[in-house]
C-alpha positions as CSV (number, residue, x, y, z in Angstrom):
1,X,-18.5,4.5,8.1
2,X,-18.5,0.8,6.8
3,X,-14.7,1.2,6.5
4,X,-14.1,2.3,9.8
5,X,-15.8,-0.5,11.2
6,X,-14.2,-3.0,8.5
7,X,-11.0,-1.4,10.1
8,X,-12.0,-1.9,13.8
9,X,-13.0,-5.3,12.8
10,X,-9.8,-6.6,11.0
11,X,-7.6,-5.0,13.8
12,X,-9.9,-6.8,16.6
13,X,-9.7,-10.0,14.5
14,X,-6.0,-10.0,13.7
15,X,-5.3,-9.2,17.6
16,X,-7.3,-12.1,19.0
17,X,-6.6,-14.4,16.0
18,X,-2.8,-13.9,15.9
19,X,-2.4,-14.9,12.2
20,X,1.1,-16.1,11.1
21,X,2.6,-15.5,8.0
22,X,4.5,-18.7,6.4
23,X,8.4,-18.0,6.0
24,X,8.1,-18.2,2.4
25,X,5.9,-14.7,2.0
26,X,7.7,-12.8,4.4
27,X,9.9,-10.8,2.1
28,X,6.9,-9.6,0.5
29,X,4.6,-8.6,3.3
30,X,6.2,-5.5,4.0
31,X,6.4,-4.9,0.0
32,X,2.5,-5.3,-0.2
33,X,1.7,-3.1,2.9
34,X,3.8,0.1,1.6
35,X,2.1,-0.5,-1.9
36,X,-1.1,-0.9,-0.2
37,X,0.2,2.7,1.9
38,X,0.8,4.3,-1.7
39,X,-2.8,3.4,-3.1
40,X,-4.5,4.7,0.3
41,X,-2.5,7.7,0.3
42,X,-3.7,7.9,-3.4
43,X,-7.4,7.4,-2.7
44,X,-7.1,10.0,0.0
45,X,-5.9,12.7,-2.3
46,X,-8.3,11.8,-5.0
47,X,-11.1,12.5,-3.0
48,X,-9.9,15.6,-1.8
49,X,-9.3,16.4,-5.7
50,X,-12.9,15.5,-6.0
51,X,-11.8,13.0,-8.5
52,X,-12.1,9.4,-6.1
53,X,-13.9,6.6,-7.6
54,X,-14.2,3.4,-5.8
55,X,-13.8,0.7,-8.2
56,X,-10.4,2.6,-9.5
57,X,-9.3,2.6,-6.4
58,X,-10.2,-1.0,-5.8
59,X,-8.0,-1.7,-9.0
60,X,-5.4,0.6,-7.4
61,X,-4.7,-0.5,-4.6
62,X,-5.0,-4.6,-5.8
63,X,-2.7,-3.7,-9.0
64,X,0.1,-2.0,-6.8
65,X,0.5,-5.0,-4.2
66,X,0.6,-7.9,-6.6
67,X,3.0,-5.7,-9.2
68,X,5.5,-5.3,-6.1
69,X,5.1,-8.1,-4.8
70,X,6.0,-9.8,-8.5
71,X,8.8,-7.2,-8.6
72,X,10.1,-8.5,-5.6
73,X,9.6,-12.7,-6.6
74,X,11.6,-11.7,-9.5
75,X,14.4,-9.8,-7.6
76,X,14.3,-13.2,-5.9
77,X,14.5,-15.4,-9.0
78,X,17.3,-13.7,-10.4
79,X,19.2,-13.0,-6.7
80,X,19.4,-9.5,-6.8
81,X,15.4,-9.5,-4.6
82,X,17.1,-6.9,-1.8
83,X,17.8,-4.6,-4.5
84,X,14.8,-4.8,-6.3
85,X,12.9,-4.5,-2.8
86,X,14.6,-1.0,-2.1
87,X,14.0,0.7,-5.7
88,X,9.7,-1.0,-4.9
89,X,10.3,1.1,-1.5
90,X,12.1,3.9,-2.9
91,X,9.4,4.6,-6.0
92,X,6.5,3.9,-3.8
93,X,8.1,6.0,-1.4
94,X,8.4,8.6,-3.3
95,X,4.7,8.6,-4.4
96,X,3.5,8.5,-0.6
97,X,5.5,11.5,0.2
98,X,3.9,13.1,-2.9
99,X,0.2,12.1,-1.9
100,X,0.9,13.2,1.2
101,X,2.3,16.9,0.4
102,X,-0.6,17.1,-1.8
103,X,-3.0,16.1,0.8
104,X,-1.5,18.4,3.6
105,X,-1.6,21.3,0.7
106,X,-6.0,20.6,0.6
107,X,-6.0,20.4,4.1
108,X,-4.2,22.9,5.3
109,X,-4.4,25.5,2.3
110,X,-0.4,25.7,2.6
């Protein structure tokens, strides 16, 4: 229940709020939130496997956003940062859809 109201909140407060991002971290915003996506998708299917534990998600999900996100600065550094961005997408892509097959196999017995 607390993290459907954290949710509730943080959608309430970014609506009135309207917080910009600076023009710098845009490339990596969408980076963070489908490796943010991937842990969540993770976390889900943990805890249908009876396995979920809270501070390994916590690591999760903070390990796969600033590990993409370095992925990304480095594709940047070295000038090759839209290639880099789609193999981040791709592999974490790939993950989701995995989650998620495993999560409709739990919930659906299928």
């Amino acid at each position: 229940m607390i993290a459907v109201i954290g949710l509730v909140v943080g959608v309430v407060a970014g609506l009135v709020l309207q917080p910009t991002v600076p023009p710098e971290l845009q490339p990596y915003l969408p980076i963070a939130v489908v490796a943010a996506l991937d842990a969540i998708f993770g976390g889900v299917r943990a805890m249908l496997d009876g396995i979920f534990d809270d501070r390994v998600f916590l690591i999760s999900f903070l390990s796969n956003v600033i590990v993409a996100a370095l992925i990304v600065f480095l594709g940047d550094q070295l000038g090759v940062g839209t290639q880099l961005s789609t193999a981040v997408v791709v592999v974490l892509g790939i993950r989701i859809f995995s989650n998620a097959a495993s999560i409709r196999r739990h919930l659906f017995k299928a």
